[in-house]
C-alpha positions in Angstrom: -13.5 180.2 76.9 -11.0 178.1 78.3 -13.2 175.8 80.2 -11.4 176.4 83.6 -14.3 177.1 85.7 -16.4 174.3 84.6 -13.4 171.9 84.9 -13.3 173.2 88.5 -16.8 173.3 88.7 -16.3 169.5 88.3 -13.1 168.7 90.0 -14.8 170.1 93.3 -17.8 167.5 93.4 -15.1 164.4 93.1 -15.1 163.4 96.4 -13.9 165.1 99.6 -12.4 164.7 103.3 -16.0 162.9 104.3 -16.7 161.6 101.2 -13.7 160.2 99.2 -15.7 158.5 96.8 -14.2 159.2 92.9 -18.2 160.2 92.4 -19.9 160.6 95.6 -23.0 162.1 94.0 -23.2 159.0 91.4 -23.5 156.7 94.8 -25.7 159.8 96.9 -28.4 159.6 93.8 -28.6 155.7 93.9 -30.7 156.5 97.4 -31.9 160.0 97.3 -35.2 161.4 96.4 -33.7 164.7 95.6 -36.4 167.0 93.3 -33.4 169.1 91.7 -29.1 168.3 92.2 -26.8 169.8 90.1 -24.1 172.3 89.1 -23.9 175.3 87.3 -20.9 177.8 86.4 -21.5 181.3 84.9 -18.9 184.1 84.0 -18.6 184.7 87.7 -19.8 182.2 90.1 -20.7 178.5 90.4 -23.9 177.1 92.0 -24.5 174.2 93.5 -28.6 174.2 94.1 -29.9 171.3 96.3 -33.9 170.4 96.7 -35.8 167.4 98.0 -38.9 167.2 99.6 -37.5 165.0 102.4 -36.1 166.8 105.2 -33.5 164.1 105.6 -32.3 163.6 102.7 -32.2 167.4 102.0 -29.7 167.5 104.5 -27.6 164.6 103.6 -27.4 166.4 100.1 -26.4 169.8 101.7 -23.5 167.6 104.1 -22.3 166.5 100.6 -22.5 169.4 98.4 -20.9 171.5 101.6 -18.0 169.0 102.1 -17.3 169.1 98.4 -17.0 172.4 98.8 -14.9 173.2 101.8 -13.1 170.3 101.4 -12.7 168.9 98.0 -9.8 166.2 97.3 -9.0 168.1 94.1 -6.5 169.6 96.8 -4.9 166.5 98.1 -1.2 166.7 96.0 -1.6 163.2 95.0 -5.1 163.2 94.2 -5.6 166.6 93.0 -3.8 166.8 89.6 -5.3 163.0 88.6 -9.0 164.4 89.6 -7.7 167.8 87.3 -6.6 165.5 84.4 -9.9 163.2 84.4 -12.2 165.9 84.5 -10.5 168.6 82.3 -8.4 166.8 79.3 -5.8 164.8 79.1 -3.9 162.6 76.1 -5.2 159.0 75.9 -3.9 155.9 73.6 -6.1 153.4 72.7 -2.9 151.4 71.6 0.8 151.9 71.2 0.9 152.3 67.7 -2.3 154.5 67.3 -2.4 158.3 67.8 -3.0 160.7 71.0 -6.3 161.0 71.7 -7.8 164.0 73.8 -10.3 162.8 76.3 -12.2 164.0 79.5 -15.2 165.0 81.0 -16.0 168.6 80.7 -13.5 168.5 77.4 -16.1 165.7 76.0 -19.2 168.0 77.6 -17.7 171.3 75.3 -17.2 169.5 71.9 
C-alpha cells in the first residue's frame, strides 16, 4: 500500500475556498459539540461521517466537510503540492550537518 488515498484522504480536509485555515477542523472542534467527526479511507472510497446532536452545529460541520470536499486548496498550484508534502512525506533536517529525515502526517500515522 502506497498510502495515496489516505494522504488524499488528508490533503482534502486542509482547508478550502470558505475555509482556508491550514486545519479548519482543529479550530471547527474548539466550538463544536459534534457526537462523531472523522475520516476514513477503504480500498475504494473515503468517508467523511458527520454527527451532532445540535441541529446547528450539524450543519456548520456538513458546510465544512462539503467545502473540503468540493473545494479543497490541495488544488490551488501554490498551495497544493506544500499541503501534499506536509501531509504525505517529505525530507526534513534537523541541522545541516545531520542526516535526511522522513517526516509527515499520514507517513508518521503508517509507521
Amino acid at each position: 500500500d502506497t498510502g495515496v488515498p489516505h494522504i488524499l484522504e488528508h490533503s482534502v480536509l486542509c482547508g478550502s475556498r470558505r475555509y482556508p485555515l491550514k486545519e479548519p477542523f482543529v479550530e471547527l472542534l474548539k466550538g463544536s459539540l459534534k457526537t462523531f467527526l472523522n475520516a476514513m479511507t477503504g480500498p475504494d472510497r473515503t468517508m467523511y461521517p458527520v454527527a451532532s446532536q445540535n441541529k446547528q452545529d450539524f450543519f456548520n460541520l456538513v458546510s465544512v466537510y462539503l467545502d473540503a470536499c468540493l473545494f479543497p486548496r490541495v488544488l490551488d498550484p501554490v498551495e497544493g503540492p506544500r499541503i501534499l508534502k506536509q501531509e504525505g512525506w517529505h525530507y526534513d533536517v534537523d541541522d545541516a550537518e545531520g542526516p535526511l529525515k522522513y517526516k509527515g502526517v499520514v507517513f508518521n500515522e503508517m509507521k
